[in-house]
C-alpha positions in Angstrom: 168.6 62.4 96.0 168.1 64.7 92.7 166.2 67.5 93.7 163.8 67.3 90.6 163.5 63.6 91.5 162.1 64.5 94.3 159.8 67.0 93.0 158.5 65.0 90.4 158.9 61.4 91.0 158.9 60.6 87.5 162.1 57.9 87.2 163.4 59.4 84.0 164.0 62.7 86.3 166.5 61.0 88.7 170.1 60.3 87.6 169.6 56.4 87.7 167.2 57.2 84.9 169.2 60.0 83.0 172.1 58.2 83.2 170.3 55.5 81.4 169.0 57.3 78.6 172.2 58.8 78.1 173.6 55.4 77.6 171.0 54.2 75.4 171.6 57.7 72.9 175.3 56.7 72.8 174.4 53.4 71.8 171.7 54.2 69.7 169.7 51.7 71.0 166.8 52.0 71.6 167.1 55.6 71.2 167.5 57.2 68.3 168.6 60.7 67.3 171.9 60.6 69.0 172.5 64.4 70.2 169.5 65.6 68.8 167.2 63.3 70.7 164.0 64.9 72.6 163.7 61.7 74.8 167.2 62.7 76.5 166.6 66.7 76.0 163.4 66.1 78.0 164.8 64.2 80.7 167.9 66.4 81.1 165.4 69.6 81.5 164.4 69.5 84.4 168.1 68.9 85.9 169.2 71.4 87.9 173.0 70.8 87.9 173.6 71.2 91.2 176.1 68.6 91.3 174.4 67.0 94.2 175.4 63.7 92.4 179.0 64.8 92.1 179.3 64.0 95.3 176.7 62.0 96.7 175.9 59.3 93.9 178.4 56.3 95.0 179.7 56.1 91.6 180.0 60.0 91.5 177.5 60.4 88.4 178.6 64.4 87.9 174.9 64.6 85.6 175.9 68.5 85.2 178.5 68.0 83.0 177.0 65.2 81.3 173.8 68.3 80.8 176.0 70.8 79.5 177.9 68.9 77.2 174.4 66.9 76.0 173.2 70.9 75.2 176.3 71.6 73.6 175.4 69.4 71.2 172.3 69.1 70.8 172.0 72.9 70.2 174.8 73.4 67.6 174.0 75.6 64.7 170.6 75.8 66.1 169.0 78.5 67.6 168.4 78.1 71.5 165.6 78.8 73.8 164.7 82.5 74.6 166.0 82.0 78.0 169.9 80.8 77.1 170.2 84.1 75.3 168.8 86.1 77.9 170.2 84.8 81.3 172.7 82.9 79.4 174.5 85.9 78.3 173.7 88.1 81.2 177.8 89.3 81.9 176.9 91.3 78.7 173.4 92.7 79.4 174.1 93.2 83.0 177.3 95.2 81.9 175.2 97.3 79.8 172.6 97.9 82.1 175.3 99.4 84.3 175.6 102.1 82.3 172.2 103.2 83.6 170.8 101.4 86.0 168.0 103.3 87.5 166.2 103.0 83.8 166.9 99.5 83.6 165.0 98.9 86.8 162.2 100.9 86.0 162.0 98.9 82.7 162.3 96.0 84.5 159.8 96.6 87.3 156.9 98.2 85.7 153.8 96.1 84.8 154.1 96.5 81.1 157.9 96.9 79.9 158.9 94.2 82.6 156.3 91.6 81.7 157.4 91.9 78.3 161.3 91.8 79.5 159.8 88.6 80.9 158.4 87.3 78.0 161.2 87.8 75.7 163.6 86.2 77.5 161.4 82.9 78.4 161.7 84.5 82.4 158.4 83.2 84.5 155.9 85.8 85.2 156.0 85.6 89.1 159.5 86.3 89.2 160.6 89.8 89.8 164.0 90.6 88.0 167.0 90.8 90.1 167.7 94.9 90.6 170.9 96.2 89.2 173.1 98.4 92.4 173.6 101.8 91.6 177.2 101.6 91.4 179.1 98.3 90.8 181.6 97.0 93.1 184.4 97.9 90.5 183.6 101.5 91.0 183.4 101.6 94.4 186.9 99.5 94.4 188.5 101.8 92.0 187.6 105.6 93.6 187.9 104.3 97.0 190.7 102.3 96.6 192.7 103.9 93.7 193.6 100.9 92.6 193.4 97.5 90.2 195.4 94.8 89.8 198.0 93.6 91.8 199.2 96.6 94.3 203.0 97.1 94.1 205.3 95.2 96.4 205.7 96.7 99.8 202.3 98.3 99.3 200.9 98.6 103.3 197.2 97.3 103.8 196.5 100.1 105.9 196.6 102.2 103.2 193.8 101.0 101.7 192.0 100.5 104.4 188.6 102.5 105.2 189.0 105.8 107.3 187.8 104.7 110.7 188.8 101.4 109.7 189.5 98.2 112.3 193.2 97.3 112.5 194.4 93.4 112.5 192.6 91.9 115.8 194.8 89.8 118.0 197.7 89.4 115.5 199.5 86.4 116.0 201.9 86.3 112.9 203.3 87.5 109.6 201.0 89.3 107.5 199.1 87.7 105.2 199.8 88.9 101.8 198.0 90.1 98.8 195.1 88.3 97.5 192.9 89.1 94.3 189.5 89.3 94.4 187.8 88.1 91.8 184.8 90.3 91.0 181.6 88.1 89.7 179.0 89.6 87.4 176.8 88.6 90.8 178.6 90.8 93.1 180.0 93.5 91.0 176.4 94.4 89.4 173.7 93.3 91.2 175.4 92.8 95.4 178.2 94.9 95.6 177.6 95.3 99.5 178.9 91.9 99.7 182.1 92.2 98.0 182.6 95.7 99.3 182.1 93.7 103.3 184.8 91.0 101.7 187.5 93.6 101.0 187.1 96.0 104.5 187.3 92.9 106.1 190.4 91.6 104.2 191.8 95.0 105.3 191.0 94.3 108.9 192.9 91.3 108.8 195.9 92.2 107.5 195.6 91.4 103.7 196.4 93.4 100.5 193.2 93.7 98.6 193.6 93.8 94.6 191.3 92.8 91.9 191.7 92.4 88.1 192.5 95.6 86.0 189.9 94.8 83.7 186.1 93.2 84.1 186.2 89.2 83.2 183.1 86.3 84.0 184.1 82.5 84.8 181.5 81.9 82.3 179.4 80.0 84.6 175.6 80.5 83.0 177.0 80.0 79.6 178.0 76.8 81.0 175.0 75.8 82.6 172.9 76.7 79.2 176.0 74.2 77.2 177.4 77.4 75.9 180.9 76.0 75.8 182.5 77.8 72.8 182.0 80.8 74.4 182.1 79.7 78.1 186.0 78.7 76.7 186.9 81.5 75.6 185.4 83.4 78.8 187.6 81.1 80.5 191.0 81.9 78.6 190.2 85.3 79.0 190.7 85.3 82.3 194.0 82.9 82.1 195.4 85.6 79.8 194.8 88.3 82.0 195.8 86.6 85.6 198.4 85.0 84.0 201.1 86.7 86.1 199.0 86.6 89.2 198.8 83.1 88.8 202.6 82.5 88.0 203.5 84.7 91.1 201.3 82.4 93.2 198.8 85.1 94.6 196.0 83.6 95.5 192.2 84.2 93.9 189.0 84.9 96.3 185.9 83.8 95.1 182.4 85.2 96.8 180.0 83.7 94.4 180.5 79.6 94.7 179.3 78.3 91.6 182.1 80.8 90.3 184.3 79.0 92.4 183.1 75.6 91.4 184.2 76.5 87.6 187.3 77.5 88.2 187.9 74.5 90.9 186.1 71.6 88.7 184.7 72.7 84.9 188.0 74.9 84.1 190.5 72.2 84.2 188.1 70.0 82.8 187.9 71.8 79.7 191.6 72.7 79.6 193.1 69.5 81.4 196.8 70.3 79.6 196.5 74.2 80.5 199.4 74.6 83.5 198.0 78.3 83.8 194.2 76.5 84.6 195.6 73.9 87.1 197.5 77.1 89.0 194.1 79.4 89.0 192.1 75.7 90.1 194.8 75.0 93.0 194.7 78.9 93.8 191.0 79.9 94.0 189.5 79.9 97.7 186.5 80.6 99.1 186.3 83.3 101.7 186.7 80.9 104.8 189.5 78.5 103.2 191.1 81.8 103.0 190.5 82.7 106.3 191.4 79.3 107.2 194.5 78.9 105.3 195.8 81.7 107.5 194.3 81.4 110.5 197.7 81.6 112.5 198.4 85.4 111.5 195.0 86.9 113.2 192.5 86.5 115.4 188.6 86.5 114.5 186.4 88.8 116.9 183.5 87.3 118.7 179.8 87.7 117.5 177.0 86.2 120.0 174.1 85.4 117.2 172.3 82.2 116.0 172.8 81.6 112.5 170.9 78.6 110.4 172.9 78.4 107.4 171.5 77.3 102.9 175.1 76.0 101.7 175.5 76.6 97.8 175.1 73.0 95.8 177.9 73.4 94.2 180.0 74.7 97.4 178.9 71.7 99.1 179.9 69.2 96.0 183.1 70.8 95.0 184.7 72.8 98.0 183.3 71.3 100.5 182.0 73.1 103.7 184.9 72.2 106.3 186.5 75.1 106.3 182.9 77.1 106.8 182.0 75.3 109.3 185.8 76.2 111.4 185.2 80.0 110.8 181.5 79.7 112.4 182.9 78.0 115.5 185.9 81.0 115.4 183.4 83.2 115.9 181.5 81.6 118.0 178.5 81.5 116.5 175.3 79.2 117.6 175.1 77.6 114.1 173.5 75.3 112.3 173.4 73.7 108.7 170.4 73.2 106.9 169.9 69.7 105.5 167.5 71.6 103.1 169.0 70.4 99.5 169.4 72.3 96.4 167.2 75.7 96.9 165.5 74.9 93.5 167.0 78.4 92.3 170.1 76.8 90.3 171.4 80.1 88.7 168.9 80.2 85.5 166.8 77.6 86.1 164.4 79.1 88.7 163.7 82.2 86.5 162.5 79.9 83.6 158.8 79.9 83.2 156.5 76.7 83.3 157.7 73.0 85.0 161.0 74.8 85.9 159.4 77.6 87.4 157.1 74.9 89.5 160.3 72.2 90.4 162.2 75.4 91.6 159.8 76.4 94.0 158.7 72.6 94.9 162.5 72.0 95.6 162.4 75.3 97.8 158.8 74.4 99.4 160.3 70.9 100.4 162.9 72.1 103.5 164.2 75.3 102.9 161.3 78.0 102.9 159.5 76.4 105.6 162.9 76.3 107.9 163.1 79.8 107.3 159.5 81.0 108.1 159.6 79.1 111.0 163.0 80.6 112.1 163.3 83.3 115.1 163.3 86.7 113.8 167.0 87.6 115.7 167.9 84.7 113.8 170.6 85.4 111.0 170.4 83.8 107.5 173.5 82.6 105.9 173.5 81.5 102.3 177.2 82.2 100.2 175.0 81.9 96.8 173.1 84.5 94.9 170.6 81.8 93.6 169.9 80.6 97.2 169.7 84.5 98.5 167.2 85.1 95.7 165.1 82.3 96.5 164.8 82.6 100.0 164.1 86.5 100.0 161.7 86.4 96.7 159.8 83.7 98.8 159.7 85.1 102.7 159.9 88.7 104.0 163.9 87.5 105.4 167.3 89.0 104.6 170.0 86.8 104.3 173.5 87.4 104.9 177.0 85.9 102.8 180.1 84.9 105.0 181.8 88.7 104.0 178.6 90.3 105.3 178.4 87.7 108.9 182.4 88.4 109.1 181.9 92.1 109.0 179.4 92.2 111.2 181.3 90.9 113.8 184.5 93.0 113.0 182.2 96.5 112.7 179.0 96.2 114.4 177.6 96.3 110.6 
């Protein structure tokens, strides 16, 4: 059921009742206004295109897309709310804050400077702003690794594995092979850790870890805000510079899944004749159909823990959570999957003020928070998205943990 549905009750929130007004824009009856009406702008809102409906709505209603292009739209040559500019086009701010990020998170959590951060860029007061790292995965990748890009052939994974570093455990085939790792504006400014526990444990099992010689974004919030001019030519961007990685068949690993959901579902929907978009669609993998897809050349270690585990929407919709669920019983891990719903987070949406601040966290309120709360405290959180990790530790005093940090764990006692 639509998260916001649930939230408000209010039909014209459910996608029975979007879908409806939708139709009746497109026929201009009774509505009128066609892209530019506030009845269907209204109604759309509150949508948190999480793709539940993808998936779950019998005729497969995918409502996100039906958003984003209705914003596209009803937005052109018109100036947008405060908050597509500002979390909209936050590959670009987040890449500037990089350059020095202790000031820009002093700006952003002081009273004053903050709350006006907040204010300009239509962000709800009782949110606190994510904190840029230090360093950026890229860095990190690039001094301790040496490298970008593809590695050249014959390259040895050893050699860019950590001093101190596990070898392959259990090794029960060829090598794997080179994979690129796909560095998200998520990961690369705000978790690094993550992506730095994806890449050591690459290493430990036997893969060649590369990543793109220059800094790209799927385009993913510019999507979700209908930005799809831009989100395009985000999108090409990174066609034109994987282009040979693609044609060489290496495959792409995604940490962040509603980056993998664009390149999987919204990339070869907006470039259905593109053969260079069907390759990087077939070719991106999340970390356990990665894991999975070679399962026969290595061996997972062991990790005795109990793990209750917030799949990402748009993981669950699009990739599906099979292949999650086989590297949790590798490991043999005492797991289970929350039935919780959409977080309420939904990239963007949570960090609006007003009714999307208040559906985010009465999404969250519903299942989630309380499962959490009332979890044991050995108890390990799993949740693959950044939106889901925000919302869960902005809203109880628990960490949570993505599949490269549970994996590495288990390989390195940390």
């Amino acid at each position: 059921m639509c998260p916001s549905y649930r939230a408000t009750r209010e039909e014209r929130h459910s996608t029975r009742g979007r879908a409806r007004l939708l139709f009746e824009m497109l026929q201009g009856d009774p509505l009128a206004g066609g892209w530019r009406s506030e009845a269907v702008h209204e109604a759309l809102d509150l949508c948190l295109a999480c793709k539940a409906c993808k998936s779950e709505c019998p005729v497969q209603v995918d409502m996100a897309t039906y958003k984003a292009e209705f914003l596209h739209h009803h937005y052109r040559h018109r100036l947008r709310p405060r908050a597509a500019y500002a979390m909209g086009l936050i590959p670009w701010w987040a890449r500037a804050a990089s350059k020095a990020p202790r000031l820009a998170n002093a700006l952003a959590g002081n009273r004053w400077t903050g709350g006006l951060l907040k204010a300009l860029g239509g962000i709800a007061p009782e949110r606190s702003l994510p904190a840029f790292a230090p360093r950026t995965f890229r860095r990190w990748f690039e001094k301790e690794r040496g490298r970008a890009g593809i590695p050249p052939a014959g390259a040895s994974a050893a050699a860019g594995r950590p001093a101190g570093g596990s070898p392959p455990r259990g090794a029960a085939g060829p090598a794997p092979g080179r994979v690129l790792l796909f560095p998200d504006t998520f990961h690369d400014f705000f978790r690094p850790a993550t992506a730095r526990a994806a890449v050591e444990v690459l290493e430990a099992a036997g893969f060649e870890v590369a990543i793109p010689p220059r800094r790209l974004c799927c385009g993913r919030p510019l999507y979700d805000f209908g930005m799809l001019d831009l989100a395009e030519r985000q999108l090409r961007q990174v066609l034109a510079v994987l282009r040979n990685d693609l044609r060489a068949g290496t495959p792409v690993l995604v940490l962040e899944p509603s980056c993998a959901a664009t390149f999987r579902d919204e990339l070869p929907n907006l470039l259905p004749d593109d053969e260079d978009a069907r390759r990087l669609a077939e070719q991106t993998h999340t970390l356990a159909e990665l894991l999975t897809r070679h399962g026969n050349a290595f061996e997972l270690p062991r990790l005795q823990a109990r793990v209750i585990v917030q799949p990402h929407c748009h993981h669950r919709s699009v990739m599906g959570l099979d292949a999650d669920e086989a590297i949790l019983d590798r490991l043999g891990l005492d797991h289970r999957l929350l039935d919780a719903g959409c977080c309420g987070m939904a990239g963007a949406f949570g960090y609006e003020r007003g009714e999307k601040y208040r559906v985010s966290k009465a999404c969250a309120e519903r299942a989630l928070l309380p499962e959490v709360r009332q979890a044991d405290p050995d108890t390990l959180i799993l949740a693959d998205g950044f939106s889901c990790r925000t919302q869960i530790e902005s809203a109880t005093n628990r960490s949570t943990l993505h599949l490269a940090q549970l994996l590495h764990l288990a390989y390195f006692g940390k």
